[in-house]
PyMOL commands that place a pseudoatom at each C-alpha (Angstrom):
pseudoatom trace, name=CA, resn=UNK, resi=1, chain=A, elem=C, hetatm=0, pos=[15.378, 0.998, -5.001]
pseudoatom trace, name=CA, resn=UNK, resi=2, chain=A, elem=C, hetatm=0, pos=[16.885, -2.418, -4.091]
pseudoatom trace, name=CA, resn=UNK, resi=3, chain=A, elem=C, hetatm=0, pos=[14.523, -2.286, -0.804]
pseudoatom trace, name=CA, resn=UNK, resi=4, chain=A, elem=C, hetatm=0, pos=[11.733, -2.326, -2.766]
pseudoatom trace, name=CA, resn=UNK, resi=5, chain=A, elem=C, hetatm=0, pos=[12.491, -4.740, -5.207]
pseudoatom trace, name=CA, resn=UNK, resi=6, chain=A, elem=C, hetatm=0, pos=[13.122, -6.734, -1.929]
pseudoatom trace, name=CA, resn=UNK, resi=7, chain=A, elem=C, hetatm=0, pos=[9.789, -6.358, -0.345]
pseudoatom trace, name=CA, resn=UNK, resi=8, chain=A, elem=C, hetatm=0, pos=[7.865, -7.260, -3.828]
pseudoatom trace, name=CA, resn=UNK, resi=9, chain=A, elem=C, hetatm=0, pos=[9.999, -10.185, -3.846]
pseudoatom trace, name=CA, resn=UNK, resi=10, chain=A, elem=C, hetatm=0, pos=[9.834, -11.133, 0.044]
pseudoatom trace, name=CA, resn=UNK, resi=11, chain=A, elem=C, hetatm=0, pos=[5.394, -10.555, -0.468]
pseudoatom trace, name=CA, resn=UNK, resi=12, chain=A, elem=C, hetatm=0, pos=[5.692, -12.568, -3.853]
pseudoatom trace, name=CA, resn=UNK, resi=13, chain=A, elem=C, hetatm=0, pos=[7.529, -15.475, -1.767]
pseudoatom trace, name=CA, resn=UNK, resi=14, chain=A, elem=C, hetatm=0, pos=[5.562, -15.602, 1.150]
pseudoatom trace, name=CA, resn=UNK, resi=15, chain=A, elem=C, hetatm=0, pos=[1.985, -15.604, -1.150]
pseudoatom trace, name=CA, resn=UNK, resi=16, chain=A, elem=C, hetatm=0, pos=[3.414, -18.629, -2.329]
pseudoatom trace, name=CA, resn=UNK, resi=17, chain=A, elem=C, hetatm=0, pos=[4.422, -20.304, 0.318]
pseudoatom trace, name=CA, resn=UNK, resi=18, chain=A, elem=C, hetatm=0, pos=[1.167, -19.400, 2.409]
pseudoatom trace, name=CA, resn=UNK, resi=19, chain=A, elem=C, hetatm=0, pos=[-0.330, -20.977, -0.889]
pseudoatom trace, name=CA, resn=UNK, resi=20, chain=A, elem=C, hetatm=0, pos=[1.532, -23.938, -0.991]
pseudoatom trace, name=CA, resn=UNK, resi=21, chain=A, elem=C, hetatm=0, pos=[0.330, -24.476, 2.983]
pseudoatom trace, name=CA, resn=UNK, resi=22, chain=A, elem=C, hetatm=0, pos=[-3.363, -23.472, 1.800]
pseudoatom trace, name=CA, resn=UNK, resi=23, chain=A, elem=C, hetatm=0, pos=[-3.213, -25.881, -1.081]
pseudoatom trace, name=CA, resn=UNK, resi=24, chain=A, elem=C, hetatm=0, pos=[-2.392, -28.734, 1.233]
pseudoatom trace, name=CA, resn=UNK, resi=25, chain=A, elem=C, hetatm=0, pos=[-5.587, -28.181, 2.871]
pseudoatom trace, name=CA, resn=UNK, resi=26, chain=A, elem=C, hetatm=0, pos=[-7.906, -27.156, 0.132]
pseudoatom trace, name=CA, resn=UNK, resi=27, chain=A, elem=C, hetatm=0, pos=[-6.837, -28.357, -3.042]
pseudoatom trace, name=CA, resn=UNK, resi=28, chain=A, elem=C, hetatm=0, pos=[-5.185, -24.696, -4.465]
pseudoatom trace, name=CA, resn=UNK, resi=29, chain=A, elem=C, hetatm=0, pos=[-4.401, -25.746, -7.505]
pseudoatom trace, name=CA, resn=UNK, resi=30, chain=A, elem=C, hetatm=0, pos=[-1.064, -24.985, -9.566]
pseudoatom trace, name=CA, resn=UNK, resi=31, chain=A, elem=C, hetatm=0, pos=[-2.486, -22.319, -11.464]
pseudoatom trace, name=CA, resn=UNK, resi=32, chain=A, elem=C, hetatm=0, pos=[-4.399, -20.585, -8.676]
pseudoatom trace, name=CA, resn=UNK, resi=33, chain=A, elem=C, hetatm=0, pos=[-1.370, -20.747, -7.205]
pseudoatom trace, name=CA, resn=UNK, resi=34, chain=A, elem=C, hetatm=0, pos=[0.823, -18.669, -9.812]
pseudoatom trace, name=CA, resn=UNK, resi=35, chain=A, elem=C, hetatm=0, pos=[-2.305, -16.546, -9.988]
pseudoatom trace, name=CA, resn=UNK, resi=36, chain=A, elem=C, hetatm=0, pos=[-1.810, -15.638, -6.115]
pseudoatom trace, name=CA, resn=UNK, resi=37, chain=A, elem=C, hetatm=0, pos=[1.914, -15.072, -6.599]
pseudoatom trace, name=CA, resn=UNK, resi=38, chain=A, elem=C, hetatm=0, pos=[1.304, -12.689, -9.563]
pseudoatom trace, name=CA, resn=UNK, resi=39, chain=A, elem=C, hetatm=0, pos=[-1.277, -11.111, -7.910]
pseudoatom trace, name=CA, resn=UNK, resi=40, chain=A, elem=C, hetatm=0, pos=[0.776, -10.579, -4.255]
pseudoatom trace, name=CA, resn=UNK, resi=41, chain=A, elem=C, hetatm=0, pos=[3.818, -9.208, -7.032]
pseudoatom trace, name=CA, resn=UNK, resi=42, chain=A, elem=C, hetatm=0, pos=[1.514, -6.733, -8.937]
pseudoatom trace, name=CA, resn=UNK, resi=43, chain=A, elem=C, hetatm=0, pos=[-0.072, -5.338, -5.904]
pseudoatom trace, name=CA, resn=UNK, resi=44, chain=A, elem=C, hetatm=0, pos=[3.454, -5.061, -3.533]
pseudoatom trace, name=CA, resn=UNK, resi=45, chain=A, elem=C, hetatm=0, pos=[4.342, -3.293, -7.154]
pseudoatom trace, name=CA, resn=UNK, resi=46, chain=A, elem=C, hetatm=0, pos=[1.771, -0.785, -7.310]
pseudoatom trace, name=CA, resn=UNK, resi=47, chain=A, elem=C, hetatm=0, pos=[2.135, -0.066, -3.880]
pseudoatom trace, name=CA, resn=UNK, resi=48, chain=A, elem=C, hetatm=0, pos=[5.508, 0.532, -3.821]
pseudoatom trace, name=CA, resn=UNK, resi=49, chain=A, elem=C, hetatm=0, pos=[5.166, 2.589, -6.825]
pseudoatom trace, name=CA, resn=UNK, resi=50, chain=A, elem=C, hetatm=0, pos=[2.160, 4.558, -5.359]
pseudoatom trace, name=CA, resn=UNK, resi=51, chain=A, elem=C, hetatm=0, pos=[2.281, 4.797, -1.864]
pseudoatom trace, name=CA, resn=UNK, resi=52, chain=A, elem=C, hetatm=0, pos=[5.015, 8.270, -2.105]
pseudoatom trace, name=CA, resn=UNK, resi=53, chain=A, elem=C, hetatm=0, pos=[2.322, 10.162, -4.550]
pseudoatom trace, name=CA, resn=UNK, resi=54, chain=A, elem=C, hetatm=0, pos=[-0.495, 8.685, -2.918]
pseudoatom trace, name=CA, resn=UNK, resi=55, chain=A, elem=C, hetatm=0, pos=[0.534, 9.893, 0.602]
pseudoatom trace, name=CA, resn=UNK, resi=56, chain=A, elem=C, hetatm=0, pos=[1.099, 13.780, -0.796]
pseudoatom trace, name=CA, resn=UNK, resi=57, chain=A, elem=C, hetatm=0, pos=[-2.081, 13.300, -2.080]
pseudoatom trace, name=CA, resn=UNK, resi=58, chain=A, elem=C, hetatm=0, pos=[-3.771, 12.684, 1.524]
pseudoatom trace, name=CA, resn=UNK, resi=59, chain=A, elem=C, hetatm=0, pos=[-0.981, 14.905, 3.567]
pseudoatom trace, name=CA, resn=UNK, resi=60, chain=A, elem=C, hetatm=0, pos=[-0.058, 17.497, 1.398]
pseudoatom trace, name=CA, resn=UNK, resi=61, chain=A, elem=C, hetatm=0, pos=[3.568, 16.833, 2.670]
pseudoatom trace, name=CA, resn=UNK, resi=62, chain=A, elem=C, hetatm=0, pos=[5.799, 16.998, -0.680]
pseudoatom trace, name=CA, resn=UNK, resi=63, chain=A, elem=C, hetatm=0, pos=[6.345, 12.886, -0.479]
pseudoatom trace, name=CA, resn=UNK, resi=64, chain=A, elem=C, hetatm=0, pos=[6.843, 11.978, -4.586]
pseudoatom trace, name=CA, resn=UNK, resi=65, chain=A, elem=C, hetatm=0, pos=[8.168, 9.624, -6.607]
pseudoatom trace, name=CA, resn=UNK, resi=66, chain=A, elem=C, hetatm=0, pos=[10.596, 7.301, -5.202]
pseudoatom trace, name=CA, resn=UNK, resi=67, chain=A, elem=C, hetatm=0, pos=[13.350, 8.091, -8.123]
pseudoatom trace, name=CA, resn=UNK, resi=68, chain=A, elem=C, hetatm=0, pos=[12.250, 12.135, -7.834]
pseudoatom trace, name=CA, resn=UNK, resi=69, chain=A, elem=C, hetatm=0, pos=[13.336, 12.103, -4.249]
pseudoatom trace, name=CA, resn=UNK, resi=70, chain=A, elem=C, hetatm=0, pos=[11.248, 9.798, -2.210]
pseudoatom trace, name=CA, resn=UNK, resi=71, chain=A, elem=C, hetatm=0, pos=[10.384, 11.648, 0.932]
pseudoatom trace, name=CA, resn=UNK, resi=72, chain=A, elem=C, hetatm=0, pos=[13.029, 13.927, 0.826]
pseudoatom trace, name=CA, resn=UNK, resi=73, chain=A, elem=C, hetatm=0, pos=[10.975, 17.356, 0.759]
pseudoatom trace, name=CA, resn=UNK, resi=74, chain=A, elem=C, hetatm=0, pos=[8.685, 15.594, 3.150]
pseudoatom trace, name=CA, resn=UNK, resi=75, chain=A, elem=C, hetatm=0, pos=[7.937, 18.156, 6.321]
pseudoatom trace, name=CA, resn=UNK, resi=76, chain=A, elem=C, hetatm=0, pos=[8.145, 14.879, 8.288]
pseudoatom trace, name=CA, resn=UNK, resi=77, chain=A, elem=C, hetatm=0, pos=[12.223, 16.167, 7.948]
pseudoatom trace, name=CA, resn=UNK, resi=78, chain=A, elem=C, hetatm=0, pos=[11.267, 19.857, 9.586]
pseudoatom trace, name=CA, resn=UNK, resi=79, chain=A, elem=C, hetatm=0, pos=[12.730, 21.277, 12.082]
pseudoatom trace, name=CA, resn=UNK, resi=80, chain=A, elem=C, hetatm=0, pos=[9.115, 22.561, 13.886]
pseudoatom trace, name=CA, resn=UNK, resi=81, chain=A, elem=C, hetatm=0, pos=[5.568, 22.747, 12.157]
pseudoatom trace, name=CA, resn=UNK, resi=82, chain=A, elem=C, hetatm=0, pos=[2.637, 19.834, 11.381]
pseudoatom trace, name=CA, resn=UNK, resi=83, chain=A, elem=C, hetatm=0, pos=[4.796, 16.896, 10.222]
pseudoatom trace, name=CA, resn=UNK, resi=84, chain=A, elem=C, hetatm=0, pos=[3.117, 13.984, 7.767]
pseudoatom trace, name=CA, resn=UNK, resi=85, chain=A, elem=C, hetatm=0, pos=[1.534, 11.343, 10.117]
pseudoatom trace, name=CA, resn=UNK, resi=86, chain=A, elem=C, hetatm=0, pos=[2.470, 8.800, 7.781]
pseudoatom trace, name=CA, resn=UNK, resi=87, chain=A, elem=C, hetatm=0, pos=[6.218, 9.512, 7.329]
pseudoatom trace, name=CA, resn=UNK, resi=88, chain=A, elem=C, hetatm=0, pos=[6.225, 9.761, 11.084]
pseudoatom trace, name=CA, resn=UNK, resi=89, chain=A, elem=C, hetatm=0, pos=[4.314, 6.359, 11.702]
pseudoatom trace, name=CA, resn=UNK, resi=90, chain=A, elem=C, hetatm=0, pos=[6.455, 4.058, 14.076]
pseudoatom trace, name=CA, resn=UNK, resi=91, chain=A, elem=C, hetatm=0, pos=[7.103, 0.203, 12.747]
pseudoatom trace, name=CA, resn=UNK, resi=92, chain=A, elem=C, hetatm=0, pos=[4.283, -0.535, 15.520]
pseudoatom trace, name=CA, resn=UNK, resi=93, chain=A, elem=C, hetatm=0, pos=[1.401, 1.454, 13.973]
pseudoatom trace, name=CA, resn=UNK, resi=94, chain=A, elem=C, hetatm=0, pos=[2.918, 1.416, 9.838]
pseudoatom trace, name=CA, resn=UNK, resi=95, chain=A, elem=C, hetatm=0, pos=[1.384, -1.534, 8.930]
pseudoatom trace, name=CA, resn=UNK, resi=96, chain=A, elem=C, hetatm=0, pos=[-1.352, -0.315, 8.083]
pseudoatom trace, name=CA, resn=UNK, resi=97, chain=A, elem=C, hetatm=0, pos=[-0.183, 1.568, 5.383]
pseudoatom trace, name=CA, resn=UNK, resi=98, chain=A, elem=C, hetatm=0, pos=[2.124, -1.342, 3.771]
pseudoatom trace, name=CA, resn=UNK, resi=99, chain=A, elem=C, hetatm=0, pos=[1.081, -4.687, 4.948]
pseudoatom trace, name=CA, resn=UNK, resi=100, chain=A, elem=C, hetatm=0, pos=[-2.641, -4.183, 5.456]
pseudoatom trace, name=CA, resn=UNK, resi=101, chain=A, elem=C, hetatm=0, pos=[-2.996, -2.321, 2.536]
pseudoatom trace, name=CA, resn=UNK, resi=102, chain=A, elem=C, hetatm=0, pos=[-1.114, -5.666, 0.676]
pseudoatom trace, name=CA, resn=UNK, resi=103, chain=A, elem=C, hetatm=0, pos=[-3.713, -8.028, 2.801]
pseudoatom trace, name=CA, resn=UNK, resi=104, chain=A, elem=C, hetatm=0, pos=[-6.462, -6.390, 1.614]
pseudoatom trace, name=CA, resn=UNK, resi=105, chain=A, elem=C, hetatm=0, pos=[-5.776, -6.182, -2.239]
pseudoatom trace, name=CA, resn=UNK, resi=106, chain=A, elem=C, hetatm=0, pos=[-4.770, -9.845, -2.526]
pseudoatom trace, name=CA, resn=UNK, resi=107, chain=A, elem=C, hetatm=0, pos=[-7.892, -10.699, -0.631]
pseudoatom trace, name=CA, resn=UNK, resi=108, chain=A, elem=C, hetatm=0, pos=[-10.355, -8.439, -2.157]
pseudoatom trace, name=CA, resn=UNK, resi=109, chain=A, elem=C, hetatm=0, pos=[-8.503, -10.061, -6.002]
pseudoatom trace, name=CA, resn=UNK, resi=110, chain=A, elem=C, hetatm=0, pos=[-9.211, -13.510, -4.353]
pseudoatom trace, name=CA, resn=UNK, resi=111, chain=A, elem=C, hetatm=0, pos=[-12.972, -12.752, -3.477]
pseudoatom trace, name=CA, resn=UNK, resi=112, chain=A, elem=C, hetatm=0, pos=[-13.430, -11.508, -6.971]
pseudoatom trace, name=CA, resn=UNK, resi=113, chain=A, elem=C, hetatm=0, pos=[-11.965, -14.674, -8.723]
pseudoatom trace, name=CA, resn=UNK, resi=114, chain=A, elem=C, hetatm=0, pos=[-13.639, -16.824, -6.731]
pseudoatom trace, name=CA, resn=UNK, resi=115, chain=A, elem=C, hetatm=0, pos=[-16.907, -14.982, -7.266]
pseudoatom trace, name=CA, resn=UNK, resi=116, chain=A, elem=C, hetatm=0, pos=[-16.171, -15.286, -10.872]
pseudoatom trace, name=CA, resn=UNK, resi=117, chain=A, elem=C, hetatm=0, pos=[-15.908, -11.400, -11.510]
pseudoatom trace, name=CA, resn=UNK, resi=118, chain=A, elem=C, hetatm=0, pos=[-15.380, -10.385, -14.987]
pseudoatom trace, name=CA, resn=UNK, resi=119, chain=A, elem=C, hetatm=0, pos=[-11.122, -10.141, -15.737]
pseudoatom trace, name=CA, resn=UNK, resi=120, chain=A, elem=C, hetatm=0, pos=[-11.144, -6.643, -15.410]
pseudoatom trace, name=CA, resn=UNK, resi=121, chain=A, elem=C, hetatm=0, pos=[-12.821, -5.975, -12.202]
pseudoatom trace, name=CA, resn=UNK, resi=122, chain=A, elem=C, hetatm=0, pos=[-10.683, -8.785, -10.658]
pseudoatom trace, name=CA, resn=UNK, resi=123, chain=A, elem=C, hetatm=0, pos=[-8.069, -6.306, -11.566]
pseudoatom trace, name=CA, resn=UNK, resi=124, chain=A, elem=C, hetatm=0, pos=[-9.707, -3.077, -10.987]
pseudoatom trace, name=CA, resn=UNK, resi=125, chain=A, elem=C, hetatm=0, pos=[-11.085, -3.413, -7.612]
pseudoatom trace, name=CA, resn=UNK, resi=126, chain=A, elem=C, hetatm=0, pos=[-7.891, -4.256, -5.535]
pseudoatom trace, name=CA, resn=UNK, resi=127, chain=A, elem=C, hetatm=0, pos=[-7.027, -0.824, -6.685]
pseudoatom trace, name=CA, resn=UNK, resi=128, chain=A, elem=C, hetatm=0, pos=[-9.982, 0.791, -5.546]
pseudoatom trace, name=CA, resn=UNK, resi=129, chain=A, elem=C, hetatm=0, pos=[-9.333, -1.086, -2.013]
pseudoatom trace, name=CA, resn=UNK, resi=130, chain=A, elem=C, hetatm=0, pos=[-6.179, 0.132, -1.934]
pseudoatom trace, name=CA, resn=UNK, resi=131, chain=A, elem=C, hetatm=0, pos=[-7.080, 3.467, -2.847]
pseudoatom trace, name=CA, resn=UNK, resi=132, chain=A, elem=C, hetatm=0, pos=[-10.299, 2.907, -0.241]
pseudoatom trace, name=CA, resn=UNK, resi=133, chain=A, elem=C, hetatm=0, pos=[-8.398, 1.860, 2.470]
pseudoatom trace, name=CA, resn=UNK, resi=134, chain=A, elem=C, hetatm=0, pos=[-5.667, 3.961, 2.701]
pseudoatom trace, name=CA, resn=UNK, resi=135, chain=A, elem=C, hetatm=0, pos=[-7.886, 6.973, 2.661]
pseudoatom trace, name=CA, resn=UNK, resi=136, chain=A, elem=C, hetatm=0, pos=[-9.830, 5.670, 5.356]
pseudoatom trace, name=CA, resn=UNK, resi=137, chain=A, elem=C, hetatm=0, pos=[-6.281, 4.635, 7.447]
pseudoatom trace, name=CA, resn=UNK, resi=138, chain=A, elem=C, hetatm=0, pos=[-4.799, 8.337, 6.500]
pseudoatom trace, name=CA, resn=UNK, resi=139, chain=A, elem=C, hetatm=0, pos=[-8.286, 10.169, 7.660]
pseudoatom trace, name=CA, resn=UNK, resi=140, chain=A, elem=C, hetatm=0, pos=[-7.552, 7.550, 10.540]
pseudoatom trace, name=CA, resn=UNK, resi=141, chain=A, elem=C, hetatm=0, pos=[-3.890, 9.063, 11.290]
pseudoatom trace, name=CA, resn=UNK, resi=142, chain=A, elem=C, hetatm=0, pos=[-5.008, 12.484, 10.767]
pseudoatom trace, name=CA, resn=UNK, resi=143, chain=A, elem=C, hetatm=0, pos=[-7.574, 12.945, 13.106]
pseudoatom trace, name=CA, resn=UNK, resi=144, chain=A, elem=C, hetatm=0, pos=[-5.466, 11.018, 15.559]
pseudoatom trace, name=CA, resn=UNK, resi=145, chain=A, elem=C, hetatm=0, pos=[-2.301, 13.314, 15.364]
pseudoatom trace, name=CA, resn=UNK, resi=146, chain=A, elem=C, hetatm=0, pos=[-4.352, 16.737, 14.777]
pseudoatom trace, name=CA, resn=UNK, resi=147, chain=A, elem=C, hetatm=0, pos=[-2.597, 16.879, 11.510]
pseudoatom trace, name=CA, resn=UNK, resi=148, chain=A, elem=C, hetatm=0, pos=[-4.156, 19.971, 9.922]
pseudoatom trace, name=CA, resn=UNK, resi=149, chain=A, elem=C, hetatm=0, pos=[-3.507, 19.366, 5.985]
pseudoatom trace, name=CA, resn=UNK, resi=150, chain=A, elem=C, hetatm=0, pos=[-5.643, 16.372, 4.420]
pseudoatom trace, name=CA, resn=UNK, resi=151, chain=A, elem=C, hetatm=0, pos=[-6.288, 16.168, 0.980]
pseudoatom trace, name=CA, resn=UNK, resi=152, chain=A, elem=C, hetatm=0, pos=[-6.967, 20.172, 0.077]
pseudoatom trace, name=CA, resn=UNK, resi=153, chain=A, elem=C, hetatm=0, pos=[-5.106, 22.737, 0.419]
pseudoatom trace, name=CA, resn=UNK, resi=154, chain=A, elem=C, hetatm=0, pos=[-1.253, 23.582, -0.844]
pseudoatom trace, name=CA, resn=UNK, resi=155, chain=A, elem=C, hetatm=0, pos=[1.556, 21.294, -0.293]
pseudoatom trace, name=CA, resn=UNK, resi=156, chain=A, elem=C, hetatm=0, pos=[3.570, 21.755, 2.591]
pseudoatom trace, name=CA, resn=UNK, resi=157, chain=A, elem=C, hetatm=0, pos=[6.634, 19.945, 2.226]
pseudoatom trace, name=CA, resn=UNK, resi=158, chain=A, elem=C, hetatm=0, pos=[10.662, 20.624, 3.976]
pseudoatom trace, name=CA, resn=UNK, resi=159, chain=A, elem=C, hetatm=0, pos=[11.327, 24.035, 4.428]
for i in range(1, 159): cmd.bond("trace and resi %d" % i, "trace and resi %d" % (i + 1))
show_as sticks, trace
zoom trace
């Protein structure tokens, strides 16, 4: 739990420092500039609170709520048998299901500010990229594994 309340904090930080560096150059004002910091917090937030349920819904692995267990029950943790892609992902290829999926939100919430996109679609459609995205990365990881379980079928989670 203390990890992620470090990595909202460490994304909230460095939004506002790459801010501050952006601002230099083209006038990011003090508000926009909160406004990027809340936004980096609230999407490293949902993330962190979504990514678990959100990755048993793709793999059908048994990953759930970080204070039900985490990945615990994942099959990543099986002895033989399909294990999760996701939960197997080495630091070199995981990005893309934490930091790209991060990228993507706070620019897709940027492009809909600056397009002047009603308050709730601002807030509504990094969601739906992050939802968007990581289905596309997870059909991504799937067919390059040959995991067999994606988004149908029972749960198959630690045996």
């Amino acid at each position: 739990l203390l990890f992620v309340f470090g990595a909202t904090a460490g994304a909230a930080l460095s939004s506002a420092l790459v801010g501050i560096l952006f601002s230099r150059h083209n006038r990011l004002g003090r508000t926009e500039l909160v406004q990027l910091v809340l936004a980096a917090f609230c999407s490293e937030s949902f993330q962190q609170f979504f990514h678990n349920k959100f990755c048993n819904l793709l793999f059908r692995c048994n990953c759930t709520w970080e204070w039900a267990g985490g990945w615990v029950n994942c099959n990543v943790h099986n002895a033989s048998g399909p294990k999760c892609p996701w939960c197997l992902a080495r630091h070199y290829i995981s990005w893309t299901t934490d930091c790209l999926p991060l990228a993507v939100m706070l620019v897709v919430f940027s492009e809909a500010k600056s397009r002047g996109c009603h308050v709730s679609l601002v807030l509504l459609l990094p969601v739906v990229s992050f939802v968007a995205l990581g289905t596309v990365v997870a059909f991504c990881f799937k067919v390059a594994t040959g995991y067999p379980y994606f988004v149908t079928g029972p749960v198959h989670g630690k045996i």
